[in-house]
Backbone as ProteinMPNN parsed JSONL, in Angstrom:
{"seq_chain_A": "XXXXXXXXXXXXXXXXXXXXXXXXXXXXXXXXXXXXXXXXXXXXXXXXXXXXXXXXXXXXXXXXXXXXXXXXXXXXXXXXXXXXXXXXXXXXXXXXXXXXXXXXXXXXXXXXXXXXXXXXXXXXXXXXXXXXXXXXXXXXXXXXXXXXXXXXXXXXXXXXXXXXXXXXX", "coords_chain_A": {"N_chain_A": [[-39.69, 23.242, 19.601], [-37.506, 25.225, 18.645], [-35.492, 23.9, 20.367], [-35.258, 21.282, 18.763], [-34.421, 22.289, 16.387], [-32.027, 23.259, 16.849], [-30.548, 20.756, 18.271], [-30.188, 19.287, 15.515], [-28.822, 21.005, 14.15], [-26.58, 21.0, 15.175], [-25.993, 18.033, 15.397], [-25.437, 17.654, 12.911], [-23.445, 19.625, 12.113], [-21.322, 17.938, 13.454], [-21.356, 15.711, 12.346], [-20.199, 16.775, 9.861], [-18.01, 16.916, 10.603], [-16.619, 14.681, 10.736], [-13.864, 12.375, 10.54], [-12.03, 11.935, 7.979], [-12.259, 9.171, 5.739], [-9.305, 6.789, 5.996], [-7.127, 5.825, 4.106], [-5.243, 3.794, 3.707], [-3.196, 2.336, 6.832], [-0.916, 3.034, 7.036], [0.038, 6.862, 7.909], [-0.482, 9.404, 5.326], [1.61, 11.259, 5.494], [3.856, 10.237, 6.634], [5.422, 9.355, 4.332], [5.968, 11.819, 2.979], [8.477, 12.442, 4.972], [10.003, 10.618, 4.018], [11.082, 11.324, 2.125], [13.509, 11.531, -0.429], [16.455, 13.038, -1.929], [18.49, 12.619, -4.681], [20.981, 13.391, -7.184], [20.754, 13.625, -10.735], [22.962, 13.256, -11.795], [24.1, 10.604, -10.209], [25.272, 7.417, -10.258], [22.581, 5.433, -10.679], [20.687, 2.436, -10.867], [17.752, 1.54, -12.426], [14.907, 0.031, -11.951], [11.904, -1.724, -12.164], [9.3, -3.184, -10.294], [6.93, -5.836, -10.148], [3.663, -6.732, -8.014], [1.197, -8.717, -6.731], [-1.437, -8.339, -5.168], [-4.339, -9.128, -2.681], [-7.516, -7.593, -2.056], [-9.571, -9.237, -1.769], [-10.861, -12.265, -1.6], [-12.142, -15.457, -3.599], [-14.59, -17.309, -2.347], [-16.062, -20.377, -2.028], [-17.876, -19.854, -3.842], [-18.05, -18.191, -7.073], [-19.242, -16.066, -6.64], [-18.924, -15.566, -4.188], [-17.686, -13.289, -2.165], [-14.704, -13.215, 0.218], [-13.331, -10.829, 2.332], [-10.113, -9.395, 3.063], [-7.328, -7.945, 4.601], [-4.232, -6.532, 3.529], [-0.686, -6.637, 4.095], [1.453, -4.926, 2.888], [5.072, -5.072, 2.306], [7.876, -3.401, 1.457], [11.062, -3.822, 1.309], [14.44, -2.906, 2.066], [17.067, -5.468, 1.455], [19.795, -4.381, 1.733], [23.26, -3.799, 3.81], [24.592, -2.455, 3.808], [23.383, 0.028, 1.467], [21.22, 2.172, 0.751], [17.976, 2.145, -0.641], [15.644, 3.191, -2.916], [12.526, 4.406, -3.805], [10.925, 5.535, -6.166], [7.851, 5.352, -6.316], [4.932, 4.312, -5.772], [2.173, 2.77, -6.821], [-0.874, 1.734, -6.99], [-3.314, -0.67, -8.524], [-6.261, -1.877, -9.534], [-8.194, -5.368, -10.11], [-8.916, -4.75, -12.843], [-6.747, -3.54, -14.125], [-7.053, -0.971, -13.34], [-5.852, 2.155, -12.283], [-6.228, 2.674, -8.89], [-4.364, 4.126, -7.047], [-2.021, 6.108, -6.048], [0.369, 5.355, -3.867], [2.783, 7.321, -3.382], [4.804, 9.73, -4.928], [6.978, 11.036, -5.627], [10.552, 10.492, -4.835], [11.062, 7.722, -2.379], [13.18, 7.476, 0.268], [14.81, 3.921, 1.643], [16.087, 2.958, 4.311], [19.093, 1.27, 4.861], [18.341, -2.294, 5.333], [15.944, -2.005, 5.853], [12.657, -2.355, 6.946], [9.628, -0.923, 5.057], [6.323, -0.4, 5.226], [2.85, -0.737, 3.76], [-0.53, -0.484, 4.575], [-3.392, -2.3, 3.312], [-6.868, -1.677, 4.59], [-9.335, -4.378, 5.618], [-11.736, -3.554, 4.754], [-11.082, -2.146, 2.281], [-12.169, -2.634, -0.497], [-11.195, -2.122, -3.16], [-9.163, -2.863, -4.955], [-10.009, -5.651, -5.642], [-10.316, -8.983, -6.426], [-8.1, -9.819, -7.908], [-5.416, -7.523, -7.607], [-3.2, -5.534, -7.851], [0.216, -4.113, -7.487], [2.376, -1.711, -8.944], [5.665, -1.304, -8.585], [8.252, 1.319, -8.625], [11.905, 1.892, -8.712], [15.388, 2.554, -7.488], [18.651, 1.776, -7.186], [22.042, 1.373, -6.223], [24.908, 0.366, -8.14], [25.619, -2.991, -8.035], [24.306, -3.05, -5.557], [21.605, -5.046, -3.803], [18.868, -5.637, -5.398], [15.183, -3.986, -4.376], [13.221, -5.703, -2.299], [9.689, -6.897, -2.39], [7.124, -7.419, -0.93], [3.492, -9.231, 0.22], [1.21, -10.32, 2.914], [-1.66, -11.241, 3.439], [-4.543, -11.182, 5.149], [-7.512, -12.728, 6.954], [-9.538, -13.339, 9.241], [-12.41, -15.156, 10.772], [-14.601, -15.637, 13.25], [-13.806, -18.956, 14.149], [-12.404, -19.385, 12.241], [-9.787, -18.507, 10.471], [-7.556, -17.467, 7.697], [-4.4, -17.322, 5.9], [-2.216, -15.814, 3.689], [0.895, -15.82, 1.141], [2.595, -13.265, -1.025], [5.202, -12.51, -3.461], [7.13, -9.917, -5.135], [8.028, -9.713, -8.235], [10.515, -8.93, -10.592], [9.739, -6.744, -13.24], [10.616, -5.044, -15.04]], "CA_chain_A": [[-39.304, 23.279, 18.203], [-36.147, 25.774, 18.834], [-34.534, 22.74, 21.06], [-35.306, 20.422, 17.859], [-33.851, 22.757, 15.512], [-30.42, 23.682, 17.509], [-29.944, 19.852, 18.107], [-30.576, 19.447, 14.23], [-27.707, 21.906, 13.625], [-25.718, 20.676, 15.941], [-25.686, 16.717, 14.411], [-25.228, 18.448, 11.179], [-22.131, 20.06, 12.373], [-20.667, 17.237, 14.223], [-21.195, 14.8, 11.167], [-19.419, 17.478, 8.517], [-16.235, 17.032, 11.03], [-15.676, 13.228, 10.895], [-12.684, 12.149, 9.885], [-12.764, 10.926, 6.527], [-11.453, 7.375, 5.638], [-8.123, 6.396, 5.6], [-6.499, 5.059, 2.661], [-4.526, 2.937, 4.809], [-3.116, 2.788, 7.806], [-0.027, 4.217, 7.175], [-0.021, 8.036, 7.636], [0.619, 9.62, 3.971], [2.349, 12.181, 6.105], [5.293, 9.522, 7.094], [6.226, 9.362, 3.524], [6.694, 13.504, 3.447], [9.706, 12.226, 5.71], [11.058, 9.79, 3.432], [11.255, 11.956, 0.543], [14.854, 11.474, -1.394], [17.168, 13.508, -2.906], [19.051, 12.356, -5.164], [21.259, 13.714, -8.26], [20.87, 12.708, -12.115], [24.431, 12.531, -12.079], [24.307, 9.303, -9.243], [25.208, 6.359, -11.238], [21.707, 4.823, -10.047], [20.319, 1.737, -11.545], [16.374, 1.264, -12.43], [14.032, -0.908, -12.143], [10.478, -1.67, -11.347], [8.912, -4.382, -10.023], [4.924, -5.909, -9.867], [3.666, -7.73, -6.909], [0.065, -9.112, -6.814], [-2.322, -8.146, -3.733], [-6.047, -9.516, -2.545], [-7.838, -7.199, -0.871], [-10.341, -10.505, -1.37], [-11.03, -14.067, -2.497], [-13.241, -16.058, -4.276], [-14.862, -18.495, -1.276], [-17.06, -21.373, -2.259], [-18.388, -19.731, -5.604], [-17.762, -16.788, -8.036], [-20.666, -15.412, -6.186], [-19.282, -15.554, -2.808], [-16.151, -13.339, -1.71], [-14.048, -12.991, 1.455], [-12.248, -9.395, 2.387], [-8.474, -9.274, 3.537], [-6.206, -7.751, 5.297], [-3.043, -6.905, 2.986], [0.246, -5.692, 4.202], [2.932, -4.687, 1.34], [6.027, -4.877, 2.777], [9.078, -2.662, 0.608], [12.407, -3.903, 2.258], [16.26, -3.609, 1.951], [18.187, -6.316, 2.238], [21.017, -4.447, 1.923], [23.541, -4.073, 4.663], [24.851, -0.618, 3.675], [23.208, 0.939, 1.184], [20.216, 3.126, 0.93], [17.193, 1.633, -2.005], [15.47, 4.626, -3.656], [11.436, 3.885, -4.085], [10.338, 6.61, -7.054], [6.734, 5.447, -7.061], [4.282, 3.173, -5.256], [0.797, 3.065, -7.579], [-1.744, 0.181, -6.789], [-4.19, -1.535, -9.429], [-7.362, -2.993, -8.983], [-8.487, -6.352, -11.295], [-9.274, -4.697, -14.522], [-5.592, -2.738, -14.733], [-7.206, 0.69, -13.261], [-5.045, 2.884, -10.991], [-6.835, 2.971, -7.764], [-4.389, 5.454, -6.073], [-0.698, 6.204, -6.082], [0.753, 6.041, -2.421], [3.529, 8.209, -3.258], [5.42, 9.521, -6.688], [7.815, 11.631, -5.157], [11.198, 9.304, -4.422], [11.681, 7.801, -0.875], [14.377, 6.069, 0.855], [14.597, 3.027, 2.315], [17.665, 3.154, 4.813], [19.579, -0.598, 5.031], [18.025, -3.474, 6.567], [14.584, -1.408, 7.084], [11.326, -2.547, 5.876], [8.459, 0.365, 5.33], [5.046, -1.012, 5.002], [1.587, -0.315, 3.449], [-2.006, -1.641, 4.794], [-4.617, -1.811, 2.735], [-7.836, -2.29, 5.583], [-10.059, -5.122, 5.273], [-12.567, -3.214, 4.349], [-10.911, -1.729, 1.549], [-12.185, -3.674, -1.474], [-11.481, -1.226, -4.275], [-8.484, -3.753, -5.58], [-10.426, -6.695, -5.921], [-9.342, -10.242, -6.243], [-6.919, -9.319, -8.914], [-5.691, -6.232, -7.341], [-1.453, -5.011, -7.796], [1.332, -3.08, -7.256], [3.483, -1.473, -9.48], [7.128, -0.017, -7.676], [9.725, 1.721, -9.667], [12.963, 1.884, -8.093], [16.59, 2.599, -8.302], [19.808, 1.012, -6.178], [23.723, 1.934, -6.235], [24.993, -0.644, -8.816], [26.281, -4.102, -7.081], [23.771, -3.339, -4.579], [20.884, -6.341, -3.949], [16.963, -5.318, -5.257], [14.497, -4.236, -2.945], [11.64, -6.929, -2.276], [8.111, -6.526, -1.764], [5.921, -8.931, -0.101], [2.11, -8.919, 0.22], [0.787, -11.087, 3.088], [-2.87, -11.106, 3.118], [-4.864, -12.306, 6.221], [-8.333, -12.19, 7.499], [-9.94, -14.253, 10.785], [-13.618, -14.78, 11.298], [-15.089, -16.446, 14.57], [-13.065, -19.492, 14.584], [-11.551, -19.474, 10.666], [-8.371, -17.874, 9.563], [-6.793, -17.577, 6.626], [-3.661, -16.12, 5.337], [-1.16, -16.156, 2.301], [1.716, -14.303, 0.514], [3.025, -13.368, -2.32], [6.511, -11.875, -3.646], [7.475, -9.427, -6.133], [8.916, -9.889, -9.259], [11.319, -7.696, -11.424], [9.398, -6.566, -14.656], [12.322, -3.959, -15.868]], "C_chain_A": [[-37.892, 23.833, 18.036], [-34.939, 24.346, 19.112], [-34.543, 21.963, 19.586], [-34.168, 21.034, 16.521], [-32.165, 23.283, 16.049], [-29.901, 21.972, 17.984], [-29.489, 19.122, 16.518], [-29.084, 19.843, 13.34], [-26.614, 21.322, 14.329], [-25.247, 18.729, 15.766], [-25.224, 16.974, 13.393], [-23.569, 18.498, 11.098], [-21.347, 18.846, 12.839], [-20.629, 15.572, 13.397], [-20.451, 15.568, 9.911], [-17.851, 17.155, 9.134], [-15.719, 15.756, 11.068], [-14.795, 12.9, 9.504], [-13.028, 11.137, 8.465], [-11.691, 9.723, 6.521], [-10.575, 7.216, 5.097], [-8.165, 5.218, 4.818], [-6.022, 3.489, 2.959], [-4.249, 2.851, 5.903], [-1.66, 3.124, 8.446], [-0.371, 5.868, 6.887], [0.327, 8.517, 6.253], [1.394, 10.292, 4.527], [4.276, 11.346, 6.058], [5.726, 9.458, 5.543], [6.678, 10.749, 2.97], [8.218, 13.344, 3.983], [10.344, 11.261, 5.571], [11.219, 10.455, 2.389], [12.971, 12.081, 0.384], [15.218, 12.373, -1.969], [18.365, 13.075, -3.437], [19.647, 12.808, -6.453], [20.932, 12.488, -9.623], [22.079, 12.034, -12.375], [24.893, 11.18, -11.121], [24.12, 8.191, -10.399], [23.762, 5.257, -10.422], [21.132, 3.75, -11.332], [18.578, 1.938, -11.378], [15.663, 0.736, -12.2], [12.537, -1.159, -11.308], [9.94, -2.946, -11.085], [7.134, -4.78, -9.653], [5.131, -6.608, -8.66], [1.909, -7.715, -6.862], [-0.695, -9.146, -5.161], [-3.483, -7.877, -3.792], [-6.629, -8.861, -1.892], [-9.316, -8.083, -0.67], [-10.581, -11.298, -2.203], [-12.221, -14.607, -2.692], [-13.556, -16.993, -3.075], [-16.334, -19.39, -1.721], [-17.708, -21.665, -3.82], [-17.189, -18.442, -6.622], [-18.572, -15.592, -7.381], [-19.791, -14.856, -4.721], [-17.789, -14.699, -2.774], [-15.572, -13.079, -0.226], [-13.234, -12.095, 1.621], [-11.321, -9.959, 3.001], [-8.216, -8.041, 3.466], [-5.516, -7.768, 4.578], [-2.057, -5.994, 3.918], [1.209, -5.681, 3.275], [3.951, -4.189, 2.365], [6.962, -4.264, 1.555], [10.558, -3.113, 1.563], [13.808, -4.012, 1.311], [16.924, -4.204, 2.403], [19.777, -5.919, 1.666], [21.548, -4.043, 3.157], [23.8, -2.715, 4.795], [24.313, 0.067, 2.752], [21.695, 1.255, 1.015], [19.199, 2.558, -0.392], [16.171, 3.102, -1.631], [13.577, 3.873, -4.332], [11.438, 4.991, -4.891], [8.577, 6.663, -6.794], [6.378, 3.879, -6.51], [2.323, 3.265, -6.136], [0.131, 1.478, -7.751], [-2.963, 0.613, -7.449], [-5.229, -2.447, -8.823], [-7.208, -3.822, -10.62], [-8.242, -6.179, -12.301], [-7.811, -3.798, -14.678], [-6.236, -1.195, -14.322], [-6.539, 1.302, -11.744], [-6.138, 3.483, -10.09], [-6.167, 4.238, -7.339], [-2.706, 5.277, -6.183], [-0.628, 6.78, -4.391], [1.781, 7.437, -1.973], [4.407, 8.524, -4.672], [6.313, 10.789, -6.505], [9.433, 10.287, -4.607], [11.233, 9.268, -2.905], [12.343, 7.18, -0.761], [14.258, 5.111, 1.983], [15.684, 2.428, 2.983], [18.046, 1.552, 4.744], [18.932, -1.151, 5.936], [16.461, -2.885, 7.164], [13.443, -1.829, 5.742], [10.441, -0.733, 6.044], [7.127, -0.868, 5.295], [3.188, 0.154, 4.66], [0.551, -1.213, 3.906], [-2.655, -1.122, 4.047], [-5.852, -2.682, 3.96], [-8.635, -3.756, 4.62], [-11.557, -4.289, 4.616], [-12.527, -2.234, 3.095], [-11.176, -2.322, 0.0], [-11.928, -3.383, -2.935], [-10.028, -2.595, -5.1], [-8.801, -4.929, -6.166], [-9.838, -8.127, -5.716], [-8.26, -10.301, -7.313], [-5.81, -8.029, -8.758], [-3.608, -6.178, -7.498], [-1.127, -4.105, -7.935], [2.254, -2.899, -8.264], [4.678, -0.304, -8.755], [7.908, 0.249, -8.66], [10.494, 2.102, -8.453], [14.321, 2.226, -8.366], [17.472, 2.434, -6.803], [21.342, 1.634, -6.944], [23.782, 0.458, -7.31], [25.928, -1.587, -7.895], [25.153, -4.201, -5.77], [22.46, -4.437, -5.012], [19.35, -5.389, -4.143], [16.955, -4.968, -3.919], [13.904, -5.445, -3.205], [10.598, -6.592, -1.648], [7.564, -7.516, -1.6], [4.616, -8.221, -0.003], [1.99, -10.072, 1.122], [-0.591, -10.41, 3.631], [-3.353, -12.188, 4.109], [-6.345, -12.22, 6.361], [-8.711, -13.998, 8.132], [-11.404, -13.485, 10.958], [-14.484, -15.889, 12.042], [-14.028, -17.904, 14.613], [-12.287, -19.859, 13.319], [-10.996, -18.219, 10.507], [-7.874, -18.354, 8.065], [-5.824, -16.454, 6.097], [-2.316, -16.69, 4.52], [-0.298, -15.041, 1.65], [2.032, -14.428, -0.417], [4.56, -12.516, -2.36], [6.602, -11.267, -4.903], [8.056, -9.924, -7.27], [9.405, -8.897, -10.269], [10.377, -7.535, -12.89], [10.279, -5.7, -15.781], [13.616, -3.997, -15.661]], "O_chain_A": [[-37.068, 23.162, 17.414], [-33.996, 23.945, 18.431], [-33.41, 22.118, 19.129], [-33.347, 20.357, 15.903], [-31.321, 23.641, 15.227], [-28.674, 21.91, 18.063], [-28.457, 18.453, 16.462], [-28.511, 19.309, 12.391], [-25.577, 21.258, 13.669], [-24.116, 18.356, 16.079], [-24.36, 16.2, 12.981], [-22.754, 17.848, 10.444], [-20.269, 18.954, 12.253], [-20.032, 14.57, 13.79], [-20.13, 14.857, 8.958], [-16.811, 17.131, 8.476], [-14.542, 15.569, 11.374], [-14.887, 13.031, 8.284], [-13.77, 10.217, 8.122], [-10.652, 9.516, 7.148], [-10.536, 7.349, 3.874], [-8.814, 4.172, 4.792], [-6.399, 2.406, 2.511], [-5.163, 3.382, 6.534], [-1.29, 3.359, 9.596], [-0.946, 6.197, 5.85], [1.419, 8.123, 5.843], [2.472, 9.991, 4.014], [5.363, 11.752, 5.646], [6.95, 9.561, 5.612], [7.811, 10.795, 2.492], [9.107, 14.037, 3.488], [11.121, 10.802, 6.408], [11.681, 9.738, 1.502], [13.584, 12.786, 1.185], [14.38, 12.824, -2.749], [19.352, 13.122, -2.703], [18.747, 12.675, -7.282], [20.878, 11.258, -9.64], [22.34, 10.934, -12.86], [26.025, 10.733, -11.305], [23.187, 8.075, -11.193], [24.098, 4.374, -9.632], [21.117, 4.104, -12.511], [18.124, 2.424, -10.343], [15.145, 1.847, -12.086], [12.228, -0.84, -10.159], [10.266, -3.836, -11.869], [6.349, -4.075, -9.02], [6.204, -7.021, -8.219], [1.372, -6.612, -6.969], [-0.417, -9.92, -4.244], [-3.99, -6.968, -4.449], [-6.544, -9.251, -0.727], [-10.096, -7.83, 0.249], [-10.542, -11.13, -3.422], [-13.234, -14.3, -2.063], [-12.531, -17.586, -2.739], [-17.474, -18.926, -1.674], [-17.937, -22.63, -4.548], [-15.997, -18.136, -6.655], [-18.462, -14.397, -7.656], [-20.073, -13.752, -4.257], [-16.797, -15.249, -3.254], [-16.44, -12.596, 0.501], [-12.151, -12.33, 1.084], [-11.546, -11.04, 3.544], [-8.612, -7.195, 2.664], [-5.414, -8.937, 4.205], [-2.403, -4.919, 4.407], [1.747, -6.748, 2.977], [3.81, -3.206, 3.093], [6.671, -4.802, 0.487], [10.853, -2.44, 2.551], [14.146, -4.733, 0.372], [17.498, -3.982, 3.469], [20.66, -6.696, 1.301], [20.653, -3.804, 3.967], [23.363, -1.955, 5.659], [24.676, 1.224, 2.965], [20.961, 0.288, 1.221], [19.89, 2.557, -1.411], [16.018, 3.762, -0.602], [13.523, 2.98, -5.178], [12.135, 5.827, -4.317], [7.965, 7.713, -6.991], [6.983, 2.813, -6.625], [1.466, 4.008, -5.658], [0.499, 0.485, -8.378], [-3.581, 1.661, -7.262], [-5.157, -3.358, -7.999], [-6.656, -3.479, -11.665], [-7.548, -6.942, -12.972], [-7.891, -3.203, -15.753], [-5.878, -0.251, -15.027], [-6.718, 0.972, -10.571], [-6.808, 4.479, -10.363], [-6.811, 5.278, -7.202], [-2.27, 4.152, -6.428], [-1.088, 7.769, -3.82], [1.764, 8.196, -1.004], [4.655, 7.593, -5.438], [6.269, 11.592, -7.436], [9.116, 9.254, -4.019], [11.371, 10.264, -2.196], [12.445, 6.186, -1.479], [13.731, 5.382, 3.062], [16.273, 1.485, 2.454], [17.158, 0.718, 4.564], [18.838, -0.77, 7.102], [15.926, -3.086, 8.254], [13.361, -1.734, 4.517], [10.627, 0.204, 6.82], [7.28, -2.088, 5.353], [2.705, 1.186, 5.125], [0.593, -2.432, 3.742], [-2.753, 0.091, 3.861], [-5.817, -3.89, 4.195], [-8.529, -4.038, 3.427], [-12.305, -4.971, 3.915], [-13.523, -1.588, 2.768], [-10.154, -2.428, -0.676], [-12.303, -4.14, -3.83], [-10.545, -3.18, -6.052], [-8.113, -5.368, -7.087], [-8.955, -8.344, -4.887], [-7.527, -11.283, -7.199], [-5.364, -7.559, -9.805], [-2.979, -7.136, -7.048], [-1.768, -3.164, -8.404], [2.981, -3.85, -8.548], [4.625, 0.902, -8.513], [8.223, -0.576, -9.518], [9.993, 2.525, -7.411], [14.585, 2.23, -9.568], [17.123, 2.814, -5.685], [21.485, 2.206, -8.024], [22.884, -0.383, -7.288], [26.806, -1.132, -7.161], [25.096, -5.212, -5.069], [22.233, -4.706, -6.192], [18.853, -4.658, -3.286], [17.672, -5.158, -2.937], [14.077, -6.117, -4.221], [10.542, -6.074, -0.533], [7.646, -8.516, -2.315], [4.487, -7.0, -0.091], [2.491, -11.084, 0.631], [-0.639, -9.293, 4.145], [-3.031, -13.374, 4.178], [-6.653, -11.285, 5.622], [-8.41, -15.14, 7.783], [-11.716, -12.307, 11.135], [-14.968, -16.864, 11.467], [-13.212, -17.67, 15.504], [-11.451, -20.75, 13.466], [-11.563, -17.129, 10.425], [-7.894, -19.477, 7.561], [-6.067, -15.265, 5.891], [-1.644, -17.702, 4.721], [-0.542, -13.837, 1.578], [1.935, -15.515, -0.986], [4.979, -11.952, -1.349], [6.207, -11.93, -5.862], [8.793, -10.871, -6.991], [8.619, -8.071, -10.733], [10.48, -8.512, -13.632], [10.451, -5.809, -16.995], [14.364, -3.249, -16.289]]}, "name": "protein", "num_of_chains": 1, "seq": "XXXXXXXXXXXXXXXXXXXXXXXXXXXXXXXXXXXXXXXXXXXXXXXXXXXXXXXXXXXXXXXXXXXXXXXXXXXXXXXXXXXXXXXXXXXXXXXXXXXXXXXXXXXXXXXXXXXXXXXXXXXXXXXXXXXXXXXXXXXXXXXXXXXXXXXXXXXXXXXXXXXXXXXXX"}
């Protein structure tokens, strides 16, 4: 009975310590080490942009759906200067803020993508599911752009598709 009750305790314990479930499968940590500073007085321009991401699809019916795989890409295509993320906050279907990745500013040095996964098994976005970024750039410099490509592969079927941001401000 002892042995029963000290293995007992000992499952107990060793199920309170598992790791709980990532968000994604970027570290939040790595954006800690993009954090921005930037003055009010920087002539910085604004703007925010949506971008539409599945974390699954309608297949056959209304009834039936299929999880994905998203990755949100954030990239600068500029050559020299530095784009300024304020604020990454993703939407499921009905317009409700699932989760803000970060709302502290980060930077996004020239020519460098960052990226967000949302797992396949993350379904809290739905088939309606988006991104809203706010942003700010040196003036003359080019937007960022965000991409969403969205994949998933099961036994001998694939499927995968993207989408692109668009400026709303």
């Amino acid at each position: 009975m002892r042995i029963l009750f000290v293995l007992f305790v000992f499952s107990l314990t060793m199920l309170s310590c598992e790791k709980e479930k990532e968000l994604s499968s970027v570290n939040p940590v790595n954006w800690k080490n993009r954090i921005a500073n930037y003055s009010a007085q920087d002539s910085l321009i604004k703007g925010s942009s949506y971008l539409s991401v599945y974390s699954e699809i309608y297949s056959q019916t209304e009834h039936i759906t299929h999880d994905l795989t998203a990755t949100v890409s954030l990239r600068n295509a500029n050559s020299k200067d530095t784009v300024f993320i304020d604020k990454a906050e993703y939407f499921d279907t009905h317009g409700n803020s699932i989760r803000t990745y970060f709302n502290k500013p980060i930077f996004i040095a020239p020519m460098e993508t960052v990226e967000i996964v949302i797992d396949e098994t993350d379904r809290e976005g739905g088939t309606g599911g988006n991104f809203l970024f706010d942003w700010k750039i040196k003036p003359n410099s080019i937007e960022p752009l965000f991409e969403a490509i969205m994949i998933s592969t099961s036994g001998q079927q694939g499927l995968s598709f993207s989408t692109q941001g668009l400026r709303v401000q």
